[in-house]
C-alpha positions in Angstrom: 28.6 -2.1 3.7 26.6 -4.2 1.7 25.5 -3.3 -2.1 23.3 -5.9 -4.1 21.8 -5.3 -7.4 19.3 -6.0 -9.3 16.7 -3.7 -10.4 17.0 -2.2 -14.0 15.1 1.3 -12.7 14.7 3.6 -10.1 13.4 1.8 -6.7 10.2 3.1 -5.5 9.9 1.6 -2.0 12.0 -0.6 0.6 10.0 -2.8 3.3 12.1 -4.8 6.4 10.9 -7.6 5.9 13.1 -10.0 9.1 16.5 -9.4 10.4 18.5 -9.8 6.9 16.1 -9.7 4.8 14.1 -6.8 2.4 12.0 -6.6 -0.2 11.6 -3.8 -2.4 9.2 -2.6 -5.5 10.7 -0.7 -8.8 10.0 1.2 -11.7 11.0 -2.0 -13.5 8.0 -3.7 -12.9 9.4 -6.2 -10.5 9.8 -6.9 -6.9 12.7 -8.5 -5.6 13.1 -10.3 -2.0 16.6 -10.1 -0.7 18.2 -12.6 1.6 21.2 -10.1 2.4 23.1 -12.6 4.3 22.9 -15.1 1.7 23.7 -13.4 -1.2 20.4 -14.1 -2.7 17.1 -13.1 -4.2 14.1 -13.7 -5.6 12.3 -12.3 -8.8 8.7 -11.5 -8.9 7.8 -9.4 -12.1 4.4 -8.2 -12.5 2.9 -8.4 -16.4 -0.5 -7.5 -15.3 0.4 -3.7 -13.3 3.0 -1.6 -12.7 4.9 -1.5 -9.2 4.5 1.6 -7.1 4.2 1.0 -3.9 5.0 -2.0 -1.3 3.7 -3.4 1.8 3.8 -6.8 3.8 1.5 -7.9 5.3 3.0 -11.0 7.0 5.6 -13.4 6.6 3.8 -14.9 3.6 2.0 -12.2 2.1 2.5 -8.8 0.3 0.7 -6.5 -1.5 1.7 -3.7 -4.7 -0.4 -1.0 -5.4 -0.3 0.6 -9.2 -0.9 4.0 -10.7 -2.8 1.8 -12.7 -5.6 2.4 -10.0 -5.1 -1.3 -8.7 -3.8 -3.2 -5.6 -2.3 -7.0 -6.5 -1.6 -10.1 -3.6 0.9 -11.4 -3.6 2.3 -15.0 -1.5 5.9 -15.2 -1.1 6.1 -18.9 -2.9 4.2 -17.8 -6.3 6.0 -15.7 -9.2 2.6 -13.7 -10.1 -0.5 -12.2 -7.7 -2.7 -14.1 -6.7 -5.5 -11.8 -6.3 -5.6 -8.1 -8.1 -8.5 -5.5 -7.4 -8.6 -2.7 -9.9 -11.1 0.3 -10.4 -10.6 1.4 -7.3 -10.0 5.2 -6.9 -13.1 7.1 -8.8 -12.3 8.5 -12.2 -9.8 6.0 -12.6 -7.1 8.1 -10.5 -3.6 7.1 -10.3 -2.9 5.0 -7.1 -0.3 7.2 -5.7 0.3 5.6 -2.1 -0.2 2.5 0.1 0.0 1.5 3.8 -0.8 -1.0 5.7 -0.5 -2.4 10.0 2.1 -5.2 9.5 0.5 -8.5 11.1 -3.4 -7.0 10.1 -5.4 -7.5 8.0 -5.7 -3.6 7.7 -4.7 -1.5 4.1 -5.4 1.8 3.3 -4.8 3.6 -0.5 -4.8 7.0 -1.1 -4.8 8.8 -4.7 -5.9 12.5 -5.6 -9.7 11.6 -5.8 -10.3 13.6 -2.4 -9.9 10.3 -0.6 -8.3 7.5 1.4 -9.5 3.4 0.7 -9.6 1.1 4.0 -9.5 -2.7 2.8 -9.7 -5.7 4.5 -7.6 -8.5 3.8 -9.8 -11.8 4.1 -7.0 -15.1 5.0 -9.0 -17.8 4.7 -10.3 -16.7 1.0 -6.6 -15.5 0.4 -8.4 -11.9 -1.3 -9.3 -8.4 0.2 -12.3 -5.9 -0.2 -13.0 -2.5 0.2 -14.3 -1.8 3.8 -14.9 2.2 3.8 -13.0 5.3 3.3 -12.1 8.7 4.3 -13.4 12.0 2.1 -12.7 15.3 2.0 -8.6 14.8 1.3 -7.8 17.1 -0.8 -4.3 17.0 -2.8 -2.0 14.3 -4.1 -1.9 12.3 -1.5 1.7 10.7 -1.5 2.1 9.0 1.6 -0.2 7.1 3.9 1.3 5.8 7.4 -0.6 4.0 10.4 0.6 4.5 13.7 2.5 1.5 15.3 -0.4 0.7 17.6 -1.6 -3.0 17.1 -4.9 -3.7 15.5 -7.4 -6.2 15.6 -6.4 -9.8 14.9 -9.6 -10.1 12.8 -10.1 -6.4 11.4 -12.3 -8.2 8.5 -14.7 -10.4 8.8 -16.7 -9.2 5.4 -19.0 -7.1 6.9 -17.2 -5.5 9.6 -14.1 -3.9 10.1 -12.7 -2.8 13.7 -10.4 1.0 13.5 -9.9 1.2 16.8 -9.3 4.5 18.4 -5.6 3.4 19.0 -5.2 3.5 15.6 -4.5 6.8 13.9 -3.5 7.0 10.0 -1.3 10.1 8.9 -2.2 11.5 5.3 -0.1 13.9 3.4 -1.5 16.4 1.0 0.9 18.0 -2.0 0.3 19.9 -4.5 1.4 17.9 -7.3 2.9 13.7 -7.6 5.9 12.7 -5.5 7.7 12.0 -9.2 6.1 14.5 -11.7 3.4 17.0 -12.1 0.4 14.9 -13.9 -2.0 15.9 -11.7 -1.8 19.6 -10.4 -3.7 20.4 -7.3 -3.3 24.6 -7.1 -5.4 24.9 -4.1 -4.3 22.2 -1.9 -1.9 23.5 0.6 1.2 21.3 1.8 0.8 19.5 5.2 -0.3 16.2 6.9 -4.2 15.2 8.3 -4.0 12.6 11.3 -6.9 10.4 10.6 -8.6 9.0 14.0 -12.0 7.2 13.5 -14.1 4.8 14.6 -15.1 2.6 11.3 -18.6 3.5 11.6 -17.6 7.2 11.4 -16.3 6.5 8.0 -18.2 7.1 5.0 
């Protein structure tokens, strides 16, 4: 057994990123990429949002999401984002969970604003935009998941955004935050909703 440290707070998330490698996000503000076998890491703290949540999207991209109701992009060779969207959930709702399709261009948010965000990351102009989104989830929605089914190689184009029928996207609904109780939802009742649209069936 391996044990590395490095983070000065509780660890929000942990993403595979190859064989012997990780990276993970922290309450610290910082996500660190581990090179297990080597011994290794390497730093990226983020001055402009917090650190919730964590996905890659590819071998050189990654993207955070905040409770500061913003998602930043980041490129595996640059110590800050290079890309941060913010005002994204309505009334300024904490960001509470992120997902993504690894090797997509596909990424979903989810919050306690009754709703999940789709987004479309754009390669060539190294950013991402809101696409569409799911209404009527109720709750703190505290974890987002797509299924493992591959999307499109080009799922946005700017204008268009291809959720295949493949793809399904599991949404849990909670009462309250995964970490506190902020945000009280009394009526929602505990369980999951399997999301499985077409993207012109989204709103």
């Amino acid at each position: 057994m391996d044990t590395h440290y490095g983070h000065h707070s509780d660890i929000h998330m942990v993403e595979s990123f190859s064989r012997d490698r990780v990276i993970t996000c922290s309450m610290d503000s910082q996500v660190i990429f581990w090179k297990v076998n080597e011994d290794s890491e390497l730093l990226y703290p983020s001055k402009l949002h917090s650190v919730d949540s964590l996905n890659v999207i590819n071998g050189q991209y990654f993207v955070t999401g905040s409770t500061e109701n913003a998602l930043d992009l980041w490129i595996m060779n640059k110590k800050k984002p290079i890309y941060s969207l913010g005002g994204l959930h309505r009334n300024d709702s904490w960001m509470l969970s992120t997902a993504n399709v690894r090797n997509s261009d596909l990424i979903a948010s989810g919050s306690y604003d009754d709703q999940v965000l789709i987004y479309g990351f754009r390669r060539d102009k190294k950013d991402f935009g809101v696409y569409g989104r799911f209404t009527g989830l109720p709750g703190c929605i505290n974890a987002l998941q797509f299924s493992h089914a591959r999307a499109s190689n080009d799922l946005y184009t700017g204008t268009k955004t291809q959720f295949g029928s493949n793809l399904m996207l599991a949404v849990s609904h909670s009462k309250e935050e995964r970490l506190g109780r902020w945000h009280v939802q009394p009526k929602t009742k505990t369980g999951i909703t399997i999301l499985r649209r077409k993207a012109d069936q989204m709103i």
